[in-house]
Backbone bond lengths (Angstrom), bond angles and torsions (degrees), N, CA, C in turn:
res aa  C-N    CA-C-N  psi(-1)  N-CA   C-N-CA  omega(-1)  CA-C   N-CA-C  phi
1 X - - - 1.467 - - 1.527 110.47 -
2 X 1.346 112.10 -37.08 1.836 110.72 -173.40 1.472 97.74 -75.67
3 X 1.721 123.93 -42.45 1.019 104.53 171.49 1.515 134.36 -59.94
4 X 1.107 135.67 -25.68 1.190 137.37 154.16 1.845 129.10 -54.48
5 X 1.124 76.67 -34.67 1.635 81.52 161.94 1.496 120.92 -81.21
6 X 1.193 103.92 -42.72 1.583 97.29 -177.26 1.868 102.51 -81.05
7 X 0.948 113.90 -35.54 1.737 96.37 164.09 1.560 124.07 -37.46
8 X 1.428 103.75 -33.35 1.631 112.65 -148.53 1.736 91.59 -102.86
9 X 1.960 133.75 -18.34 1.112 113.62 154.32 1.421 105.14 -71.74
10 X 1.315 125.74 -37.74 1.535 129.20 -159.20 1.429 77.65 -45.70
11 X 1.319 151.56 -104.53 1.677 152.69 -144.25 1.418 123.43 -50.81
12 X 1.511 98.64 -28.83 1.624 103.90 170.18 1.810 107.35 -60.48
13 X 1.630 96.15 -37.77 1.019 104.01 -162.34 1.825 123.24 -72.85
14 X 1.367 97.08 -35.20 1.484 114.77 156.31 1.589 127.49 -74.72
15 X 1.129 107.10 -19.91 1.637 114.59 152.84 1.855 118.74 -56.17
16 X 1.524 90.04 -61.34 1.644 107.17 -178.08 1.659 95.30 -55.65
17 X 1.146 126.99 -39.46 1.290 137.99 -166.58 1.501 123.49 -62.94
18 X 1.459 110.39 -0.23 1.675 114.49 -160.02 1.511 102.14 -91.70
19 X 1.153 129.42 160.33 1.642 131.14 -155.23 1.652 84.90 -89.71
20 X 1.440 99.68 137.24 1.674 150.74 -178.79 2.106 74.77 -33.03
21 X 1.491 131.21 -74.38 1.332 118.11 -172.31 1.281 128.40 -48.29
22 X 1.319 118.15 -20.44 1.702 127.81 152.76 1.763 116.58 -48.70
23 X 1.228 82.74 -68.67 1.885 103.40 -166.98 1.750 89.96 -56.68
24 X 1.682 140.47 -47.98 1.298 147.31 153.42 1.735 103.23 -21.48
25 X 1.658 107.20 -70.97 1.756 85.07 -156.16 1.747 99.17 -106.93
26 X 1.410 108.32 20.18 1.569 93.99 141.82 1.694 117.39 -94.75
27 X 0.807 114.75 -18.49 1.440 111.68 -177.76 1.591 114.27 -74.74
28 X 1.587 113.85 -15.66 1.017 124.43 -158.65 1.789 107.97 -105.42
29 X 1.586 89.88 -21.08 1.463 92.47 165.86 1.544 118.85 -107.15
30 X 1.376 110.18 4.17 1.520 113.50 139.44 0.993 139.27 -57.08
31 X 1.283 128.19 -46.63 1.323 144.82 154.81 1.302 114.69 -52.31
32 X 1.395 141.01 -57.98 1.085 123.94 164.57 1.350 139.32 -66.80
33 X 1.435 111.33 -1.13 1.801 118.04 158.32 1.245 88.27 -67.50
34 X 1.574 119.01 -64.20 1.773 105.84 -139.48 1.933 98.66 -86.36
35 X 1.318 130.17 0.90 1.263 124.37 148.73 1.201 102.95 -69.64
36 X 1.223 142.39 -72.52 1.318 145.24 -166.17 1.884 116.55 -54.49
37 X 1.244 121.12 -24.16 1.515 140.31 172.72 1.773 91.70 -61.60
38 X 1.819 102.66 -70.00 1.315 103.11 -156.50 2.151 111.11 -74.42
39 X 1.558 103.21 -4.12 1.295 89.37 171.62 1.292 118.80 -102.49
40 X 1.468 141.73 7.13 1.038 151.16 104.46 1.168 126.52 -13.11
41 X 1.244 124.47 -55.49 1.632 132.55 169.03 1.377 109.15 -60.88
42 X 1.232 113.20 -44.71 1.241 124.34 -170.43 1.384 111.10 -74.08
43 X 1.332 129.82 -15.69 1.082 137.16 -144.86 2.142 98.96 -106.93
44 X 1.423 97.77 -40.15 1.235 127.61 -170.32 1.662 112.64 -79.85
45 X 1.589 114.10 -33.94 1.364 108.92 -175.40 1.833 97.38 -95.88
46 X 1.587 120.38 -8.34 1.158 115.06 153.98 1.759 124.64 -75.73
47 X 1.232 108.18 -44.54 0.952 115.18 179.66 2.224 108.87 -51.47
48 X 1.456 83.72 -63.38 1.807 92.45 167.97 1.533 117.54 -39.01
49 X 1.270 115.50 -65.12 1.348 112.35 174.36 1.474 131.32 -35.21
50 X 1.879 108.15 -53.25 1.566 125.77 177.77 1.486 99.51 -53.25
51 X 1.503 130.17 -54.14 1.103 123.40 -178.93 1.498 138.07 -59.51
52 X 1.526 93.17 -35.41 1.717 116.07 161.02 1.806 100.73 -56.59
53 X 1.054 120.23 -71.73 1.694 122.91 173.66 1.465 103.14 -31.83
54 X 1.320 108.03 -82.55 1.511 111.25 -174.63 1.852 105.79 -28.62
55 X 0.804 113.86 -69.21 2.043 134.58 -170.16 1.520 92.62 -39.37
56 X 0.982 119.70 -66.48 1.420 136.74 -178.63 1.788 116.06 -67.33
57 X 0.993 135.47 -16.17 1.536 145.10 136.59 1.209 122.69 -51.27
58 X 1.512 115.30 -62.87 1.550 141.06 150.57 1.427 115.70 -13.60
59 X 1.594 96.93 -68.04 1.178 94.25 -165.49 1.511 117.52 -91.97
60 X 1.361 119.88 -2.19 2.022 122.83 161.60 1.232 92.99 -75.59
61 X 1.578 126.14 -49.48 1.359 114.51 -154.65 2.023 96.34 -51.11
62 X 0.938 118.83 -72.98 1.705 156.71 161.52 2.165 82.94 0.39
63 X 1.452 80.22 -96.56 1.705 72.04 163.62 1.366 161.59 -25.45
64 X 1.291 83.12 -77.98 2.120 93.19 161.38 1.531 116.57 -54.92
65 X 1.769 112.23 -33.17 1.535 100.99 152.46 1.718 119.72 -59.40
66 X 1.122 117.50 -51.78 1.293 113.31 -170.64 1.469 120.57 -54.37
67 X 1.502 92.79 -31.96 2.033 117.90 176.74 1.608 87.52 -55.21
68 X 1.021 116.09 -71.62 1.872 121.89 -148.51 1.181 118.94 -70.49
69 X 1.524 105.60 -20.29 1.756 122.47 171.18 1.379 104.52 -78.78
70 X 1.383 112.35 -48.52 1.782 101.78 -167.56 1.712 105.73 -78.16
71 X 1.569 108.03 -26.22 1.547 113.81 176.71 1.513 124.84 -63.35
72 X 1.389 108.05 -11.29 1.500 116.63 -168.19 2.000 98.16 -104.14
73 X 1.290 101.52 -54.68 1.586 109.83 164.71 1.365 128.61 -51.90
74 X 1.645 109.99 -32.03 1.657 107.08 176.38 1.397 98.02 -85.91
75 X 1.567 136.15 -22.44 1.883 131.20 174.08 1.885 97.47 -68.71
76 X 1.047 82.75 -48.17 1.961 87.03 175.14 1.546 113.54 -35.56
77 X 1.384 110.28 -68.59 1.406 122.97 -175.64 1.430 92.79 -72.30
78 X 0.717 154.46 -71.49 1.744 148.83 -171.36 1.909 97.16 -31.26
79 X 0.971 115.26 -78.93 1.393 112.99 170.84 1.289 116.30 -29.99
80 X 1.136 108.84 -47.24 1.650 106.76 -174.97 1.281 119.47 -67.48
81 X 1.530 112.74 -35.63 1.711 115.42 178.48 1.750 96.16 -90.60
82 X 1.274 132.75 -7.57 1.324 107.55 167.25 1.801 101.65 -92.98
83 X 1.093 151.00 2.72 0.994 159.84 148.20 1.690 121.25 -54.13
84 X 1.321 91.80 -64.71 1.717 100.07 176.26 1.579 90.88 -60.98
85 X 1.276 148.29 -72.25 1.333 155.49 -128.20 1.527 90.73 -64.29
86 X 1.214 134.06 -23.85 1.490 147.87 -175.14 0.774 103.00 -62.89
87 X 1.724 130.33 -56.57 1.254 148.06 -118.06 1.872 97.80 -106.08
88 X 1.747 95.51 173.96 1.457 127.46 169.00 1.145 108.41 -50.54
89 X 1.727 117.92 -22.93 1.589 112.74 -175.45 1.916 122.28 -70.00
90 X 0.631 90.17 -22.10 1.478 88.54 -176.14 1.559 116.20 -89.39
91 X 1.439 110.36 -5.34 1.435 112.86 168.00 1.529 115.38 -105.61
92 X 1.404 106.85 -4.80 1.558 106.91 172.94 1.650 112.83 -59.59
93 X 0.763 129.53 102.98 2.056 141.69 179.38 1.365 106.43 -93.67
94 X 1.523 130.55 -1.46 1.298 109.28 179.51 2.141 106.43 -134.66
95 X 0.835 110.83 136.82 1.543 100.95 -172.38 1.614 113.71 -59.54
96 X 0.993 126.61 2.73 1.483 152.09 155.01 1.624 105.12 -49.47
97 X 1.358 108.57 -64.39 1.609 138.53 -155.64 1.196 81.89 -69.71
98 X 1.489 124.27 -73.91 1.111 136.65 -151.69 1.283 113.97 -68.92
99 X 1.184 147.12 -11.54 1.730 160.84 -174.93 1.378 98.40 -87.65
100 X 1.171 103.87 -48.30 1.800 107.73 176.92 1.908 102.08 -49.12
101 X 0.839 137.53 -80.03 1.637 144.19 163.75 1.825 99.48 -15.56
102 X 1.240 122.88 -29.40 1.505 108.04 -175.69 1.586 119.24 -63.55
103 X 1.070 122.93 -12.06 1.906 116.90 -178.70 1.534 87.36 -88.19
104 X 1.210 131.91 -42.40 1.746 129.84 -156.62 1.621 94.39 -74.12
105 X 1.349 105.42 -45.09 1.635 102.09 -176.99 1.720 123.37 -78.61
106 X 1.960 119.08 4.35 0.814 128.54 163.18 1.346 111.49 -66.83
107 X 1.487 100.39 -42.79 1.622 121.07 -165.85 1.341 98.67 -35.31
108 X 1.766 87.19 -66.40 1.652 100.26 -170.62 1.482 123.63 -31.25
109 X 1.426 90.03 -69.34 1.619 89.77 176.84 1.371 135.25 -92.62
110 X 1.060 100.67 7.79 1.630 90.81 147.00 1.680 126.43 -91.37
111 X 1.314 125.11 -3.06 1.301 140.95 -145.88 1.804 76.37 -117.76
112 X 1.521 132.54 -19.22 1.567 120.03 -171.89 1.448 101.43 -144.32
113 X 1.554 127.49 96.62 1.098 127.88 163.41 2.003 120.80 -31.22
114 X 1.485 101.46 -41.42 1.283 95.30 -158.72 1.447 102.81 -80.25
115 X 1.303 127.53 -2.68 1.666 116.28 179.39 1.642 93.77 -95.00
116 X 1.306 98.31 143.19 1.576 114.24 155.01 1.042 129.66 -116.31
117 X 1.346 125.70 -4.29 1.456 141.54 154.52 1.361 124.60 -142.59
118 X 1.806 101.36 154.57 1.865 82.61 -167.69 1.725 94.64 -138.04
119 X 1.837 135.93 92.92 1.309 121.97 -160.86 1.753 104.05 -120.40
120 X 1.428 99.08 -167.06 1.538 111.25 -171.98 1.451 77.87 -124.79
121 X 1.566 107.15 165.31 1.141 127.36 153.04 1.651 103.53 -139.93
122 X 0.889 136.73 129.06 1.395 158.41 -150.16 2.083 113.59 -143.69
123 X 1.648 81.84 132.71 1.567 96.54 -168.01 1.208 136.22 -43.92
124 X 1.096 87.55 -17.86 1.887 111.42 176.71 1.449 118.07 -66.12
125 X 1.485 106.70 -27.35 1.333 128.50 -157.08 1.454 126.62 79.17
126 X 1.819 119.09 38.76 1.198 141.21 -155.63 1.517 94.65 -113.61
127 X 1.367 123.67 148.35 1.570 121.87 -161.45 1.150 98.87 -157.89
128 X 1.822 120.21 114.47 1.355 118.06 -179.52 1.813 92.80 -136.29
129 X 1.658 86.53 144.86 1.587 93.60 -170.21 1.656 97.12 -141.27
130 X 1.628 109.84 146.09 1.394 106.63 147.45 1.548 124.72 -129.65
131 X 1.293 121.52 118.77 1.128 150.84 -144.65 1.656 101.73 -97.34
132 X 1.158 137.00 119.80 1.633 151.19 141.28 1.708 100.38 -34.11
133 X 1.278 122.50 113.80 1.351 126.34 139.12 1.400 120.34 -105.21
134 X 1.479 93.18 105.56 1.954 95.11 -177.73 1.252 101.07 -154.24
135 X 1.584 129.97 54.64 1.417 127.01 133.97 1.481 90.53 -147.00
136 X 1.111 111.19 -151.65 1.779 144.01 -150.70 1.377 80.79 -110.32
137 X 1.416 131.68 -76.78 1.371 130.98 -149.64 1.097 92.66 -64.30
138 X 1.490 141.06 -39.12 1.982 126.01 174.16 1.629 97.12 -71.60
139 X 0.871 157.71 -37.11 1.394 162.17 -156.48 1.809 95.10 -61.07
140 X 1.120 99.72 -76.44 1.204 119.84 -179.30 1.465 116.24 -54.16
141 X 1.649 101.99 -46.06 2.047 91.57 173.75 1.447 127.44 -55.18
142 X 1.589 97.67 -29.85 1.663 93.02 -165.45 1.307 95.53 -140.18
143 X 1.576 110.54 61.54 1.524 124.04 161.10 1.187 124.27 44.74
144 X 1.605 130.57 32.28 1.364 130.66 -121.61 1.669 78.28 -108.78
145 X 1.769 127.09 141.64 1.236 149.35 169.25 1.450 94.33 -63.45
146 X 1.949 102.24 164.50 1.450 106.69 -179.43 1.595 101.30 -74.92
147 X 1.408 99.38 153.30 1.661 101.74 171.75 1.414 117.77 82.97
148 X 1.799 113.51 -1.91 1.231 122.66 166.71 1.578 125.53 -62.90
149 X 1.438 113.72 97.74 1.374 120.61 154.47 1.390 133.56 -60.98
150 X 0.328 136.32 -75.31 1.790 142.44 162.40 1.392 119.05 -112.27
151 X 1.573 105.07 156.93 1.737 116.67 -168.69 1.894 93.42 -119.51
152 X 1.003 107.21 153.70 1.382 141.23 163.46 1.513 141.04 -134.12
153 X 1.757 98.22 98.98 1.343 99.23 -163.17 1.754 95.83 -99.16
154 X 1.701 119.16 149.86 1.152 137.64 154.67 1.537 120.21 -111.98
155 X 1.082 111.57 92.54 1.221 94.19 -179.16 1.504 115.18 -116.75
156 X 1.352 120.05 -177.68 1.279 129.30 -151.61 1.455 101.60 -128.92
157 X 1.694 128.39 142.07 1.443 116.04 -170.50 1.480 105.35 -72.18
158 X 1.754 122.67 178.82 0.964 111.13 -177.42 1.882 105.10 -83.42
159 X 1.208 136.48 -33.47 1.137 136.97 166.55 1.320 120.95 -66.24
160 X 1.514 114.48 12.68 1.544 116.64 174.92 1.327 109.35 -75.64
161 X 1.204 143.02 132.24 1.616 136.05 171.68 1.426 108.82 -48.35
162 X 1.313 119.41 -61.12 1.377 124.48 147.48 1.439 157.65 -24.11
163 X 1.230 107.05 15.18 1.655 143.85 -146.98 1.457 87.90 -93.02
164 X 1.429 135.31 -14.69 1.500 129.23 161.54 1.635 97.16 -65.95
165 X 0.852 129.19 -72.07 1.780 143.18 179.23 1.629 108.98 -7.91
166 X 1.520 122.83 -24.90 1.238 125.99 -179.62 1.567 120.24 -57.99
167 X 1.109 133.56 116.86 1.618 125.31 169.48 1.569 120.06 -153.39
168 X 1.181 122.60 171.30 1.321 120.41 -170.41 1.667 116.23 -145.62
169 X 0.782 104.40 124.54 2.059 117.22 -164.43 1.215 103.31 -100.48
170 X 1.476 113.21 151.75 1.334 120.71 175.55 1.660 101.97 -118.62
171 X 1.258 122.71 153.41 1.122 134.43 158.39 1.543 129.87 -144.66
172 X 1.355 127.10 165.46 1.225 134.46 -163.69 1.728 103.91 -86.39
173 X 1.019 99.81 -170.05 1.722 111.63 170.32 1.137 107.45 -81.20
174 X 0.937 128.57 -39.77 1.767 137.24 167.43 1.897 115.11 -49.09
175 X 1.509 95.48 -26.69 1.611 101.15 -161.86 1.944 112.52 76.79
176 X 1.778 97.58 34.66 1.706 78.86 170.40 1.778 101.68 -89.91
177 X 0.802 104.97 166.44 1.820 105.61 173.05 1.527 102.89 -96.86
178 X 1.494 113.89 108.08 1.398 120.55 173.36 1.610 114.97 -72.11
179 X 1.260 130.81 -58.90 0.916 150.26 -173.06 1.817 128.36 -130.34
180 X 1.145 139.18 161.11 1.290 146.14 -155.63 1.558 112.54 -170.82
181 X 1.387 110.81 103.08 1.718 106.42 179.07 1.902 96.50 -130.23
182 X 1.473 101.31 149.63 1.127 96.51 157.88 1.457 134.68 -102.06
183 X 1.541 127.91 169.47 1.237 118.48 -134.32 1.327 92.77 -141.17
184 X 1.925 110.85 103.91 1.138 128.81 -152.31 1.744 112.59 -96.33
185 X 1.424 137.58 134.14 1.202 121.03 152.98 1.702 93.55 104.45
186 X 1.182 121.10 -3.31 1.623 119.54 -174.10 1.395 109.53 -61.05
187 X 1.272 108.06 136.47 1.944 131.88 168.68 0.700 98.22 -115.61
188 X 1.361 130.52 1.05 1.863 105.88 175.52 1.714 110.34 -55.65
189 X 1.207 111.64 156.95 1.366 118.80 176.43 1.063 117.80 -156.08
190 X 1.878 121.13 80.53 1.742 123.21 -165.67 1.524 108.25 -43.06
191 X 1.224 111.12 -25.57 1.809 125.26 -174.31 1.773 109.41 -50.15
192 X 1.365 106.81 -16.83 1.787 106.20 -131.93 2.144 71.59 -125.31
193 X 0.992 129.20 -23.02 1.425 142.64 -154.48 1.809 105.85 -85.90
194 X 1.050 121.63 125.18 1.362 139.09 -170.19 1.929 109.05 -49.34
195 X 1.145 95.70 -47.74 1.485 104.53 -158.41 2.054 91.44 -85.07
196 X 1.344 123.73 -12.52 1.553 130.85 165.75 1.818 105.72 -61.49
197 X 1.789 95.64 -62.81 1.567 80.78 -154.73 1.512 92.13 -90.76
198 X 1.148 158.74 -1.52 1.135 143.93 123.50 1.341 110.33 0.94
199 X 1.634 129.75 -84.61 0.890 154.21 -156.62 1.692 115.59 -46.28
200 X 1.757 102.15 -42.93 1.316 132.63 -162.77 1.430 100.30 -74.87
201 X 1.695 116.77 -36.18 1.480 117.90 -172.52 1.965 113.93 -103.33
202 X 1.304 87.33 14.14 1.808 93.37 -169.24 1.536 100.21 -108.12
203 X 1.401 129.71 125.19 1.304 127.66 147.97 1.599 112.02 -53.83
204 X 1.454 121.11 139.65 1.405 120.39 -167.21 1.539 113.58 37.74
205 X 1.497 92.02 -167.46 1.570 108.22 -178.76 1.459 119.67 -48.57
206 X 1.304 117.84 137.42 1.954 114.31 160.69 1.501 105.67 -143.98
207 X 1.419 114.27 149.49 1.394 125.60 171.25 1.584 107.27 -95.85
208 X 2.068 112.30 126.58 1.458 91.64 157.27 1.491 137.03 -83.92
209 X 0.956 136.00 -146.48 1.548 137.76 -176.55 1.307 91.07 -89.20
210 X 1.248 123.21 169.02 1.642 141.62 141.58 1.559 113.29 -34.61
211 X 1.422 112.53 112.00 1.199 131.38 160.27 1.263 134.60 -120.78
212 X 1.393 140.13 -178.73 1.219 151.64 156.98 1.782 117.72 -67.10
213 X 1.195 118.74 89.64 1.411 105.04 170.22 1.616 115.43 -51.70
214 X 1.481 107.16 135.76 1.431 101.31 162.52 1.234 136.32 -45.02
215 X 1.361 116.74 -67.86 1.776 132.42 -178.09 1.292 111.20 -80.27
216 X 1.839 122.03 -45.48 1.851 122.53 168.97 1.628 101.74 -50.88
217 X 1.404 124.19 -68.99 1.468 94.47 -177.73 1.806 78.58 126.12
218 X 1.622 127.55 -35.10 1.639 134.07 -141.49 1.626 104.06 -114.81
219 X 1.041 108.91 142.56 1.670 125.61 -178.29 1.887 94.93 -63.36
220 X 1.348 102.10 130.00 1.058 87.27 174.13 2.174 108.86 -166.00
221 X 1.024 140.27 -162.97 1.439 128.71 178.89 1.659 103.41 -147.55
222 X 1.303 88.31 147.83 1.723 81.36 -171.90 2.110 105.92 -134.05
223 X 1.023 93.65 135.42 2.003 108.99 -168.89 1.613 101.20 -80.88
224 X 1.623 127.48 105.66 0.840 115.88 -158.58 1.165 103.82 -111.11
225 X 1.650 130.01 175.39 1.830 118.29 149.44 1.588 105.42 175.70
226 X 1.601 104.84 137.00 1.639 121.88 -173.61 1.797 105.49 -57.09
227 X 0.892 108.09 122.16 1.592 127.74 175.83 1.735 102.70 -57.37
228 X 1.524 98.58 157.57 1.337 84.90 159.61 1.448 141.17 -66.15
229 X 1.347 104.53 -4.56 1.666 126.34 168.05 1.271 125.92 -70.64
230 X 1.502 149.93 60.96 0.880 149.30 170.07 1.957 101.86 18.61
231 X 1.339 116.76 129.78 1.395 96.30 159.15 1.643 108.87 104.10
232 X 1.707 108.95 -58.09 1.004 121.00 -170.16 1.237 131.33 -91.58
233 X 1.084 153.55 119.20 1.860 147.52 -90.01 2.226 86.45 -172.82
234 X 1.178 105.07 81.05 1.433 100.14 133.33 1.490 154.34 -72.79
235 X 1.130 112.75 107.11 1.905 104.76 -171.06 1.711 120.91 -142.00
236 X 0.974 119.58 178.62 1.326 126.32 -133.83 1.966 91.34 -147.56
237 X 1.592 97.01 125.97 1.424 103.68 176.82 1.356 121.71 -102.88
238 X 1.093 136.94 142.26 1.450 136.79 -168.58 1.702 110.56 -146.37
239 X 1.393 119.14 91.60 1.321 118.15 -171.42 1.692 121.50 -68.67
240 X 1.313 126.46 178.00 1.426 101.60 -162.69 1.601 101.93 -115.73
241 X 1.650 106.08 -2.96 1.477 100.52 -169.56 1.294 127.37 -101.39
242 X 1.762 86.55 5.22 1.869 98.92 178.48 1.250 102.17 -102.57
243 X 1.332 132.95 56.67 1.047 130.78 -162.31 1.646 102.85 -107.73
244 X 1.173 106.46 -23.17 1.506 117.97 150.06 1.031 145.34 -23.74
245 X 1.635 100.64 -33.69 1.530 122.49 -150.09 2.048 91.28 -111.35
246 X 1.105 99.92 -2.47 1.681 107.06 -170.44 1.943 89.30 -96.41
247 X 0.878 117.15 -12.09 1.767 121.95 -171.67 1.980 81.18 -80.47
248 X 1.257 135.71 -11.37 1.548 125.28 -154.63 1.392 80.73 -111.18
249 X 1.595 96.38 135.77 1.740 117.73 154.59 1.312 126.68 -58.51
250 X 1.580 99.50 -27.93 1.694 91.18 -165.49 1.868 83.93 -92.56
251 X 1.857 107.23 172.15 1.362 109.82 167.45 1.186 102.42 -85.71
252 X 1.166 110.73 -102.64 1.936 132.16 -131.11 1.771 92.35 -116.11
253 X 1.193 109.17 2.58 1.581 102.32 170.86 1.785 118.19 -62.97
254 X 1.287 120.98 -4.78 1.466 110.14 165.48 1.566 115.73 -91.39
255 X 1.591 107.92 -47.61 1.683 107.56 158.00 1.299 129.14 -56.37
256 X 1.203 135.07 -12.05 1.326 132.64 150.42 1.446 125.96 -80.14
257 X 1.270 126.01 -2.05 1.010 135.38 170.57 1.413 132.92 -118.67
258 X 1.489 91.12 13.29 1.361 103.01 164.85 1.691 119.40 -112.44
């Protein structure tokens, strides 16, 4: 046992033993691992940080665009329903009258990505809308034919005697009328609808909160305001999930080209 021990200083001891320029450039390449360890570290929680900055630049920049795009498009549509509210539209009473208004109300929406629908609601309890078809998921909600651009619903209140009178047209980008069905069994009642009596108790324009569209199915807010017609409620739809599409520089150049 002692011999084993004393073997095992004997090597410590010839270790300790190596000329003073050994013990120099190991010590010296100690130091430069653990300089070189800690500027690595150092290198990394800078590096981390710049990127954290960057991410966080990114993402106001990202924003405050998205702010200024959707902020300029929702004054857009505000104009537009205090514009129409001016207009011949609110005295149109026959779906005749009211078809005439369909090239002006293309305008609209193609001229404003963020509306997808643009309707009257009328005292009678009479409800005319024209509706954006431009994906699959609208295709499919409202039975829309191939090549369907926009939908047009007229409908009729449910206490109207006239409650056969309800129907809804399809048309192209062109405005040809593809198709025409009528639209049986309706309760809708714009009368009974959030973004109506809103309208009724607001001097000028008001937006309501986030709701459930009836017929879209999609969360969405709508820019409302009383016509010069007693009764009669122009407003403007703005869904909440294309809100995506407000992060894009360009406007309405994909809806016009579809």
């Amino acid at each position: 046992m002692k011999s084993v021990f004393a073997l095992l200083l004997s090597r410590i001891y010839k270790v300790l033993n190596f000329p003073l320029h050994i013990h120099i450039a190991t010590m010296f390449i100690i130091l430069t691992m653990v300089f070189g360890i800690i500027q690595v570290w150092f290198n990394y929680q800078k590096n981390s940080e710049l990127i954290k900055e960057s991410s966080v630049v990114q993402y106001e920049h990202v924003m405050q665009r998205a702010f200024n795009n959707f902020s300029s498009k929702y004054h857009l549509a505000a104009n537009s329903v205090q514009i129409m509210a001016q207009s011949e539209l609110p005295l149109a009473n026959t779906l005749e009258k009211r078809l005439k208004f369909i090239p002006l109300l293309r305008t609209i929406l193609l001229g404003n990505d963020a509306i997808s629908g643009f309707e009257v609601g009328y005292k009678n309890g009479d409800f005319f809308i024209m509706r954006v078809i431009d994906s699959e998921y609208m295709r499919k909600q409202f039975n829309a034919p191939e090549n369907t651009a926009y939908s047009v619903d007229d409908l009729k209140a449910p206490s109207n005697p006239e409650l056969k009178g309800s129907i809804r047209i399809y048309y192209d980008k062109q405005l040809r009328e593809l198709a025409r069905v009528t639209l049986k069994g309706m309760t809708y009642d714009s009368r009974n609808r959030p973004w109506y009596k809103l309208a009724l108790k607001t001097d000028g324009y008001a937006t309501t909160k986030p709701y459930l569209y009836y017929f879209v199915k999609k969360i969405g807010l709508t820019i409302t305001q009383q016509s010069n017609v007693e009764g009669v409620v122009i407003a403007a739809d703005i869904e909440l999930d294309d809100c995506l599409l407000y992060t894009s520089p360009s406007p309405r150049d994909q809806r016009g080209s579809r």
